[in-house]
Short mmCIF file of the C-alpha atoms (twelve columns), coordinates in Angstrom:
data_MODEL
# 
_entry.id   MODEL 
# 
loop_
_atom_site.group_PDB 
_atom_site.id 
_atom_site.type_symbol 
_atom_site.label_atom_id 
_atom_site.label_alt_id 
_atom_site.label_comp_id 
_atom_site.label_asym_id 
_atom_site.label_seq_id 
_atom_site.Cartn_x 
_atom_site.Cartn_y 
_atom_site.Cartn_z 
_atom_site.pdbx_PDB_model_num 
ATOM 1   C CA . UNK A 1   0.000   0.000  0.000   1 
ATOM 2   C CA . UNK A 2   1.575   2.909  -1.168  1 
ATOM 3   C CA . UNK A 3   1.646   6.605  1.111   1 
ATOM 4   C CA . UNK A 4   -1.298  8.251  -0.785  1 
ATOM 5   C CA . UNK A 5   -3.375  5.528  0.055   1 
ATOM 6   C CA . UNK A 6   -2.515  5.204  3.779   1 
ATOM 7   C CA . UNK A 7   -3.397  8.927  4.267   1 
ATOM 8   C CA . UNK A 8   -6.580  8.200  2.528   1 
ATOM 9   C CA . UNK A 9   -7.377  5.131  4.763   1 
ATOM 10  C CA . UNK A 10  -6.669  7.137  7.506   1 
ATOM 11  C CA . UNK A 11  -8.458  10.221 7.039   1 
ATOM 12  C CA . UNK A 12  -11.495 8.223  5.976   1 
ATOM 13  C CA . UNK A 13  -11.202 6.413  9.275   1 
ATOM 14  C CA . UNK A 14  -10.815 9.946  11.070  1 
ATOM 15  C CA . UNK A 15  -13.914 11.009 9.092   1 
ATOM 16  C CA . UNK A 16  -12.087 14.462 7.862   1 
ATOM 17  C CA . UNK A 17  -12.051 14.220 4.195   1 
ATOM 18  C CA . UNK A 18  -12.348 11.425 1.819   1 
ATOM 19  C CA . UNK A 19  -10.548 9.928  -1.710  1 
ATOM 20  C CA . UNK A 20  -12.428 8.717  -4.365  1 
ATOM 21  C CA . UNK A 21  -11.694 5.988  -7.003  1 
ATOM 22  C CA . UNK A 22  -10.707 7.234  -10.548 1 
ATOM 23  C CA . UNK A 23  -10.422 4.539  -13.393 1 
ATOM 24  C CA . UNK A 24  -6.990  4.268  -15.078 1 
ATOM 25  C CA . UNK A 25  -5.209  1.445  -17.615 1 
ATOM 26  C CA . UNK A 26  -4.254  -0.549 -14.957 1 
ATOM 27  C CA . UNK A 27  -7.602  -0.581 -12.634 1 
ATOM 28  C CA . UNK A 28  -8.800  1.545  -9.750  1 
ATOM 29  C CA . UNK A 29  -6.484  4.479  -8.156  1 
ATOM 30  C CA . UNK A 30  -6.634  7.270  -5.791  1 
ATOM 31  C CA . UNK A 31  -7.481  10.682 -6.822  1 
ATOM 32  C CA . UNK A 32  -6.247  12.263 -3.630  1 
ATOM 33  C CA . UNK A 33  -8.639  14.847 -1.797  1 
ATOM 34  C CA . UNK A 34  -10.479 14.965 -4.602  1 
ATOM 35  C CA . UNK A 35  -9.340  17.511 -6.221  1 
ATOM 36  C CA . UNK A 36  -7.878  19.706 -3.301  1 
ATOM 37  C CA . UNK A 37  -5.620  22.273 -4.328  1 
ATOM 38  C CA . UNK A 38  -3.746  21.776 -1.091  1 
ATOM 39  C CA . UNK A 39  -1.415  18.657 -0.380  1 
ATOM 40  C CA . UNK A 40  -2.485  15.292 1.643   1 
ATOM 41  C CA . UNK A 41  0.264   16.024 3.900   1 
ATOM 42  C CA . UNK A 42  -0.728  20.206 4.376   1 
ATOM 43  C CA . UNK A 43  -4.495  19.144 4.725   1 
ATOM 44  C CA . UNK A 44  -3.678  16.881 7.608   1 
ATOM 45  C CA . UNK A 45  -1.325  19.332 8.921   1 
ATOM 46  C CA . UNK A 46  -4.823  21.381 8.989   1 
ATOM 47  C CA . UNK A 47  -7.094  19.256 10.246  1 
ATOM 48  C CA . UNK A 48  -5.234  17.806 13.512  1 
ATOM 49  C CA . UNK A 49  -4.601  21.763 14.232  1 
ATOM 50  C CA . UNK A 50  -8.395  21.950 14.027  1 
ATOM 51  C CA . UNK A 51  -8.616  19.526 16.524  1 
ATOM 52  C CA . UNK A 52  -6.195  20.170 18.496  1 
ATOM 53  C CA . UNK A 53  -7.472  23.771 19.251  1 
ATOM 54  C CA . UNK A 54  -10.471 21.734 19.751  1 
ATOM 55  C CA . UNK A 55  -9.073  19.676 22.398  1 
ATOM 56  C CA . UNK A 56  -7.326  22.996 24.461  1 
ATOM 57  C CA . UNK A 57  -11.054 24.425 24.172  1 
ATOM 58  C CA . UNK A 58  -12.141 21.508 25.960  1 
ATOM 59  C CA . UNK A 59  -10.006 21.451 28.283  1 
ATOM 60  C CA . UNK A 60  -10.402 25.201 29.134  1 
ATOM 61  C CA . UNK A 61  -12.764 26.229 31.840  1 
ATOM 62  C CA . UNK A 62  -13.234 29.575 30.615  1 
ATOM 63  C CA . UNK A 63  -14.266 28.315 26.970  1 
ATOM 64  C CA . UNK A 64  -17.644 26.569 25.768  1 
ATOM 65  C CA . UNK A 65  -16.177 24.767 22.764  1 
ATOM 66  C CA . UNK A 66  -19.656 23.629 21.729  1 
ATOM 67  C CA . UNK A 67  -20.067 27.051 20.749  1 
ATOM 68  C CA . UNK A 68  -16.799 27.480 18.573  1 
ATOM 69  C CA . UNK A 69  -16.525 26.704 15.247  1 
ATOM 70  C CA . UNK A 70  -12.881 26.066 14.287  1 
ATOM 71  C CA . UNK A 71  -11.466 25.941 10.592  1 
ATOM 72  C CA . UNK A 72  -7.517  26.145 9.449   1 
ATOM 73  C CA . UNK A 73  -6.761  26.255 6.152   1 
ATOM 74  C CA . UNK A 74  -2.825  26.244 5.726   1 
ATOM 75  C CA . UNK A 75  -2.513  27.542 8.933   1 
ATOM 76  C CA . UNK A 76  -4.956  30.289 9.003   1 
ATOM 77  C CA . UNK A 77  -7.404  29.526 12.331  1 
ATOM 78  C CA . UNK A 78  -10.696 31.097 11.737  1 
ATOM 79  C CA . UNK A 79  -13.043 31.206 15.098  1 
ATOM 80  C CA . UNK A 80  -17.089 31.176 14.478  1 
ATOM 81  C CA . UNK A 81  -19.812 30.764 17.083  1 
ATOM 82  C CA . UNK A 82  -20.729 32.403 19.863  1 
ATOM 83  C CA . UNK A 83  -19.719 33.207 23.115  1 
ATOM 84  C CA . UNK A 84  -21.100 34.003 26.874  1 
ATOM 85  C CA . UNK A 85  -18.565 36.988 27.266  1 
ATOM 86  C CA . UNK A 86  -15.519 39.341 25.543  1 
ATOM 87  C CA . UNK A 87  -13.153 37.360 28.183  1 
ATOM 88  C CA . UNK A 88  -14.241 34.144 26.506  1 
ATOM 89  C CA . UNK A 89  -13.653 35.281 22.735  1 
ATOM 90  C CA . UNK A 90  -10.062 36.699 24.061  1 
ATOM 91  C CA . UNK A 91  -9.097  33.364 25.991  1 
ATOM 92  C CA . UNK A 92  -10.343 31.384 22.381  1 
ATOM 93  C CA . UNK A 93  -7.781  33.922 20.306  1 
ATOM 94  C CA . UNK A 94  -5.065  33.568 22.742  1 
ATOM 95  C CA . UNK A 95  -5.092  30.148 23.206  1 
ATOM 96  C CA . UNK A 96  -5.438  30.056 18.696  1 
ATOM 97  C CA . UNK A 97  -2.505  32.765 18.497  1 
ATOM 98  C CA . UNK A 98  -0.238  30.295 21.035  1 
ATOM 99  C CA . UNK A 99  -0.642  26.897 19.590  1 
ATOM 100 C CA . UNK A 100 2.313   25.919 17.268  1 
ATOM 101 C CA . UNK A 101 1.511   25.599 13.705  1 
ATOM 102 C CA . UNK A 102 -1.004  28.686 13.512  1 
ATOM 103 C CA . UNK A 103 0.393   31.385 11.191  1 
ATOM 104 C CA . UNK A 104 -2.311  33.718 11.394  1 
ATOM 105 C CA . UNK A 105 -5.842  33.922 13.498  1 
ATOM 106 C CA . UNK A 106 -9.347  35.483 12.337  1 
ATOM 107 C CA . UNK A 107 -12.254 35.897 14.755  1 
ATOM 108 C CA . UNK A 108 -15.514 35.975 14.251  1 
ATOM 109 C CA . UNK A 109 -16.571 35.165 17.857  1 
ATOM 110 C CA . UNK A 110 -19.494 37.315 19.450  1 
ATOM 111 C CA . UNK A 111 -20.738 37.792 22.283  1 
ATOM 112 C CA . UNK A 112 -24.471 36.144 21.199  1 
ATOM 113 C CA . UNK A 113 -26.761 33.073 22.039  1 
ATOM 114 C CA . UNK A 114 -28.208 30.477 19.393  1 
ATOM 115 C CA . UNK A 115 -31.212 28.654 19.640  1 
ATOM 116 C CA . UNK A 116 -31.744 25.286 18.691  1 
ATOM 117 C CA . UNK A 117 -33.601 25.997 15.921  1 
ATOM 118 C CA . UNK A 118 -31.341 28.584 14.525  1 
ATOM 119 C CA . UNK A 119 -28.358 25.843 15.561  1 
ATOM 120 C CA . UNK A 120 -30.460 23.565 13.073  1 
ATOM 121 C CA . UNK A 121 -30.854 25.703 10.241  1 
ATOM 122 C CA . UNK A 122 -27.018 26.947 10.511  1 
ATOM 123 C CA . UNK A 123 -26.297 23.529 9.663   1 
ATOM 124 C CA . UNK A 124 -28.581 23.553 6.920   1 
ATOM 125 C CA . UNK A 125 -27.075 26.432 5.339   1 
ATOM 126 C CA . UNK A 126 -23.456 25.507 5.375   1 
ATOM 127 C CA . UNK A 127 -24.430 21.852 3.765   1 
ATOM 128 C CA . UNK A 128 -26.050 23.690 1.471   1 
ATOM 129 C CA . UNK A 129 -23.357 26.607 0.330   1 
ATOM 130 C CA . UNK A 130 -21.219 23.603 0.254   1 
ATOM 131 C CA . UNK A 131 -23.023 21.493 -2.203  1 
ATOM 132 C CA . UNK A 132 -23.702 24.250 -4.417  1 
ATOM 133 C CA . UNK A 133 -19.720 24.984 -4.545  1 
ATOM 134 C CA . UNK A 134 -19.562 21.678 -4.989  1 
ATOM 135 C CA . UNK A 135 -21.900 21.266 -7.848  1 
ATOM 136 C CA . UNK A 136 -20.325 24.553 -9.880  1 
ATOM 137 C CA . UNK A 137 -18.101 24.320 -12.377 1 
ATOM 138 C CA . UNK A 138 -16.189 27.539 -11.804 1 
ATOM 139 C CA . UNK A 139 -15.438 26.813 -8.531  1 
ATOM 140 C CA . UNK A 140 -13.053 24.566 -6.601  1 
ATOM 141 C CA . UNK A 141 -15.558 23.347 -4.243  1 
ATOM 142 C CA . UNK A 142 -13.109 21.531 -1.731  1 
ATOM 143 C CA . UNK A 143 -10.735 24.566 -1.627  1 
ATOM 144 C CA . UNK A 144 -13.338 26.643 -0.090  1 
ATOM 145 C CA . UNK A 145 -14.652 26.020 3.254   1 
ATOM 146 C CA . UNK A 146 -17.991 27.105 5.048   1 
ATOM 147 C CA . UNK A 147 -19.369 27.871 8.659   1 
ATOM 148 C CA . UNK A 148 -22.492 28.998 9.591   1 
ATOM 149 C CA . UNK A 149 -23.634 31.633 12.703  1 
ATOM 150 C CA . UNK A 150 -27.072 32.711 12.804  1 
ATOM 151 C CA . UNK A 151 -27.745 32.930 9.281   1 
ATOM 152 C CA . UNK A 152 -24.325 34.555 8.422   1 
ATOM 153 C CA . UNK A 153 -21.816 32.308 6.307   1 
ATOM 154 C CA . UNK A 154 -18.083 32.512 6.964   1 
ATOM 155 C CA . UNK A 155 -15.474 31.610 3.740   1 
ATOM 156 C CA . UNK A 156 -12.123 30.706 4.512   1 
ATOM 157 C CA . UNK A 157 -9.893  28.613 2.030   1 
ATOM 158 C CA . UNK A 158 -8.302  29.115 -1.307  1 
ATOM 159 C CA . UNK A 159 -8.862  30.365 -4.987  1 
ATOM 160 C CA . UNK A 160 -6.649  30.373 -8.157  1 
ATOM 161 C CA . UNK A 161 -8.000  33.755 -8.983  1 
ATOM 162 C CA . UNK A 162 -9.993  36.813 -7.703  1 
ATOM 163 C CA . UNK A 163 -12.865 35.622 -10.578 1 
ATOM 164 C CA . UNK A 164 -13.233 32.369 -8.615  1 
ATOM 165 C CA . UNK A 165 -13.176 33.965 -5.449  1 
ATOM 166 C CA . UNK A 166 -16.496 36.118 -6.313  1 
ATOM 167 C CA . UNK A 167 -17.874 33.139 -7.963  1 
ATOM 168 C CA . UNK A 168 -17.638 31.397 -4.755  1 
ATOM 169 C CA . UNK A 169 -19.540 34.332 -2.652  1 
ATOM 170 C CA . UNK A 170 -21.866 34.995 -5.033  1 
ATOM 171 C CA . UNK A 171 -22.826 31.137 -4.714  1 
ATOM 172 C CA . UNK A 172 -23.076 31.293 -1.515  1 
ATOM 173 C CA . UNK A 173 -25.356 34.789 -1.395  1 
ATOM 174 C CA . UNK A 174 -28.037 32.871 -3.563  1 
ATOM 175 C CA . UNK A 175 -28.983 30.361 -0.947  1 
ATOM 176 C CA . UNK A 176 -32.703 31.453 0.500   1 
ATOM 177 C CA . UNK A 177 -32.123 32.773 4.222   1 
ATOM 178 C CA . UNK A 178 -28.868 33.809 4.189   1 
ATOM 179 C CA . UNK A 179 -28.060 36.761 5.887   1 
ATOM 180 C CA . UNK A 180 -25.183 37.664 5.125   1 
ATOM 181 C CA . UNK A 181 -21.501 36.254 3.574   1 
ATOM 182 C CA . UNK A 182 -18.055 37.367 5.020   1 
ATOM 183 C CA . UNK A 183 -15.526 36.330 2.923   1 
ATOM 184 C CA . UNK A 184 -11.996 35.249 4.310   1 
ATOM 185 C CA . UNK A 185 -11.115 33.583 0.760   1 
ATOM 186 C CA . UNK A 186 -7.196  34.347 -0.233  1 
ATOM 187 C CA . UNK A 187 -6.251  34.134 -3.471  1 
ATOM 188 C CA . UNK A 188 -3.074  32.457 -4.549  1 
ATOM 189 C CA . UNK A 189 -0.268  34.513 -5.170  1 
ATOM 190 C CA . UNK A 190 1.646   32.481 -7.684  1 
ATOM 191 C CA . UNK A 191 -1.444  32.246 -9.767  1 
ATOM 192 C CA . UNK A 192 -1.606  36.103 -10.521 1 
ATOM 193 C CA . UNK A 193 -0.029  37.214 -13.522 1 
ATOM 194 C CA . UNK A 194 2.493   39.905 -13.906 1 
ATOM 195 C CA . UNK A 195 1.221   43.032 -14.706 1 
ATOM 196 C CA . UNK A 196 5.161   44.821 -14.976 1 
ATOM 197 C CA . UNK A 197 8.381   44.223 -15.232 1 
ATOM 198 C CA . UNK A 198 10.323  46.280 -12.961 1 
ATOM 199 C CA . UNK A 199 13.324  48.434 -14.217 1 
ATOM 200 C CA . UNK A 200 16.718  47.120 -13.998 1 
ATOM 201 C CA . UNK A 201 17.747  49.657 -11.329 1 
ATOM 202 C CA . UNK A 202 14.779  50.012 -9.420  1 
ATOM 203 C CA . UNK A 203 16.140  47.646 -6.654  1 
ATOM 204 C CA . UNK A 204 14.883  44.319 -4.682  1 
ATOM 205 C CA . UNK A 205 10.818  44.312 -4.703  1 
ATOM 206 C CA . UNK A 206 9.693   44.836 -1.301  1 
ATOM 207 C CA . UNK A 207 8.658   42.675 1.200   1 
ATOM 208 C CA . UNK A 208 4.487   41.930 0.086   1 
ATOM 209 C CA . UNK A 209 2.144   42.304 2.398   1 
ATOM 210 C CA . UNK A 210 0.004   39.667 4.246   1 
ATOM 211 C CA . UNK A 211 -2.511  38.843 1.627   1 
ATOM 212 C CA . UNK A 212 -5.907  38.944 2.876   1 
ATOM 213 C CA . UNK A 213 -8.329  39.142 0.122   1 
ATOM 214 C CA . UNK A 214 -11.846 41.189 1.432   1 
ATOM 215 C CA . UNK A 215 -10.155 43.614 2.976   1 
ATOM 216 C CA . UNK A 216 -11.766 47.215 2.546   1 
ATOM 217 C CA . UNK A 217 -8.859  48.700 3.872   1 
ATOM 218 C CA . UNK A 218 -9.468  48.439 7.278   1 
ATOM 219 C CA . UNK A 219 -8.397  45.499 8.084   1 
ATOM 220 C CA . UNK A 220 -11.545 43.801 8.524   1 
ATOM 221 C CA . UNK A 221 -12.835 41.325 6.117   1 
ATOM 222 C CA . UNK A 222 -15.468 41.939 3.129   1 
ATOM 223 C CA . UNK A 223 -18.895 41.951 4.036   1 
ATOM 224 C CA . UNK A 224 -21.625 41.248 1.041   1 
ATOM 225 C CA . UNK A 225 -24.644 42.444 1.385   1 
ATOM 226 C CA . UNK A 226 -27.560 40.299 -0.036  1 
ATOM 227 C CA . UNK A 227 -29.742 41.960 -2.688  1 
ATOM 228 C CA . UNK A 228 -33.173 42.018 -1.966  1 
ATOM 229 C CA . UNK A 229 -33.808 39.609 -5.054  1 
ATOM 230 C CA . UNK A 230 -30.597 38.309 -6.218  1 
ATOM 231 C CA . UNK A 231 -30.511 36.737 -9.159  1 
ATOM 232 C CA . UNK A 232 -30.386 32.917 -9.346  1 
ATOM 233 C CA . UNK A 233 -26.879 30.916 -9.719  1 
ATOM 234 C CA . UNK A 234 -27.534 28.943 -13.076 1 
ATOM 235 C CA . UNK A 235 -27.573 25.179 -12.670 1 
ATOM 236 C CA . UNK A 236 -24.047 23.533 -12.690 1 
ATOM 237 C CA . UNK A 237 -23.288 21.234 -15.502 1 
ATOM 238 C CA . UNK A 238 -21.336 18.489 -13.409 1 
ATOM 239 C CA . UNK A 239 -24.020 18.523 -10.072 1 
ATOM 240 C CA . UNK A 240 -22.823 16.611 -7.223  1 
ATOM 241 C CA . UNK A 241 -23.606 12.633 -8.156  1 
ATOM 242 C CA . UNK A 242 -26.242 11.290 -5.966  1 
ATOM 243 C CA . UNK A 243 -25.587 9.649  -2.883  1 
ATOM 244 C CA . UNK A 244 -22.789 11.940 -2.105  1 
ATOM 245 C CA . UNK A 245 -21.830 13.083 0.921   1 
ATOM 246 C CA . UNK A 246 -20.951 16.280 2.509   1 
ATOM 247 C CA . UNK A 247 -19.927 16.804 5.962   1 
ATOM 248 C CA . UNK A 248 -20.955 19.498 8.108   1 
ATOM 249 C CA . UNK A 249 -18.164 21.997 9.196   1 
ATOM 250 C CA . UNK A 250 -14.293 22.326 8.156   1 
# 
C-alpha cells in the first residue's frame, strides 16, 4: 500500500475528508482529496490543528467549545460561534494565536446566544453553500470552506483567482435565508499574472504584504450584502452525483 493511500485510509477512518476511485489502464487508483488544491500532507497538517485547538477548548474552563466553530486552512485559524462573554472570545484567540503551527488567526466570535432551531438551520445552510460549490463548475468546491452563525456564512480557504473567489460568494449569497456572507477567501499569489516588469535599477521588490483578500482597507474582512432579489446561480453542468456526501463543518 503505497503513502497516498494510507493517508486516505486514515483520514477516511478519522472522518475528515475522503478519496475517491478514478479509473486508469491498470484498474482503480486514488485521486487524492479529490481535487484539493492543497497537499495530503498540508491538509492533515490542517485538520489535527483543528482539533487540536479543539481539544485545548475543551479542556479550558473559561471556553464553551460547543459554541466554537474552528477551521484552518494552511494555517490560518478562523473562530465562528458564539460566546457568553468578551473574556471568553479573548481566551479562544489567545489560546489560537499560542498553539504551534497557527500562522495567522481570524475571529468571528461574538458575544451572542443560538437557539436550537437557529443551531439547526445553521447547519442547513453551510451543507447547502457547500453542495452548491460543490456542484459549480467555476469553482473549486473543496478549496473553499464554510461555517455557519445565525444565518451569516463565513469563507475561509483558497482560490486560483480573484474571478473564482467572487464566484464562490456569489454562490453562496443565492442560498434562501442567508443573511449575510463574510468572505476570508485568499487568493493564490503564484497564480496572478504579472502586470510589470520592474526596471533594472529600481532595486529588490519589497517585502508583500500579508494577503488577505476582502479587505476594505481596514483590516476587517469583506462583508456582502444580499440583494433584496438576487438573481439565481444557473444550474451547474457536473451537479454533485447522488448519494454523495458532505460533511458538516471544516
Amino acid at each position: 500500500m503505497n503513502r497516498l493511500r494510507v493517508i486516505c485510509a486514515w483520514l477516511l477512518l478519522a472522518g475528515l475528508t475522503g478519496c475517491v476511485p478514478m479509473d486508469s489502464p491498470n484498474g482503480p487508483v486514488s485521486s487524492g482529496f479529490l481535487g484539493e488544491r492543497r497537499s495530503p500532507e498540508a491538509a492533515i497538517e490542517d485538520n489535527m490543528l483543528a482539533m487540536k485547538l479543539r481539544s485545548y477548548y475543551m479542556r479550558h474552563d473559561k471556553v464553551s467549545f460547543a459554541n466554537i466553530n474552528v477551521s484552518v486552512y494552511q494555517g490560518v485559524v478562523l473562530l465562528t460561534g458564539t460566546a457568553s462573554s468578551q473574556e471568553e472570545i479573548d481566551t479562544a484567540m489567545n489560546i489560537a494565536k499560542a498553539t504551534r503551527g497557527v500562522v495567522r488567526v481570524h475571529s468571528e466570535l461574538k458575544v451572542q446566544q443560538a437557539s436550537l432551531g437557529e443551531l439547526t438551520k445553521d447547519a442547513w445552510y453551510t451543507n447547502e453553500v457547500k453542495i452548491r460549490l460543490l456542484a459549480d463548475e467555476l469553482v473549486r468546491g473543496l478549496d473553499v470552506h464554510v461555517e455557519t452563525t445565525k444565518g451569516v456564512v463565513y469563507l475561509t480557504g483558497m482560490t486560483q483567482s480573484v474571478a473564482e473567489r467572487n464566484r464562490a460568494i456569489e454562490v453562496a449569497r443565492q442560498v434562501k435565508g442567508v443573511r449575510e456572507v463574510v468572505s476570508y477567501i485568499e487568493v493564490n499569489p503564484k497564480a496572478q499574472p504579472v502586470t510589470s516588469t520592474p526596471a533594472k535599477d529600481a532595486g529588490p521588490p519589497p517585502t508583500p504584504a500579508p494577503v488577505r483578500y476582502g479587505d476594505t482597507g481596514s483590516g476587517q474582512p469583506e462583508k456582502v450584502a444580499l440583494p433584496p432579489n438576487p438573481e439565481p446561480v444557473p444550474p451547474a453542468k457536473s451537479p454533485v452525483k447522488p448519494g454523495s456526501v458532505v460533511e458538516g463543518g471544516f
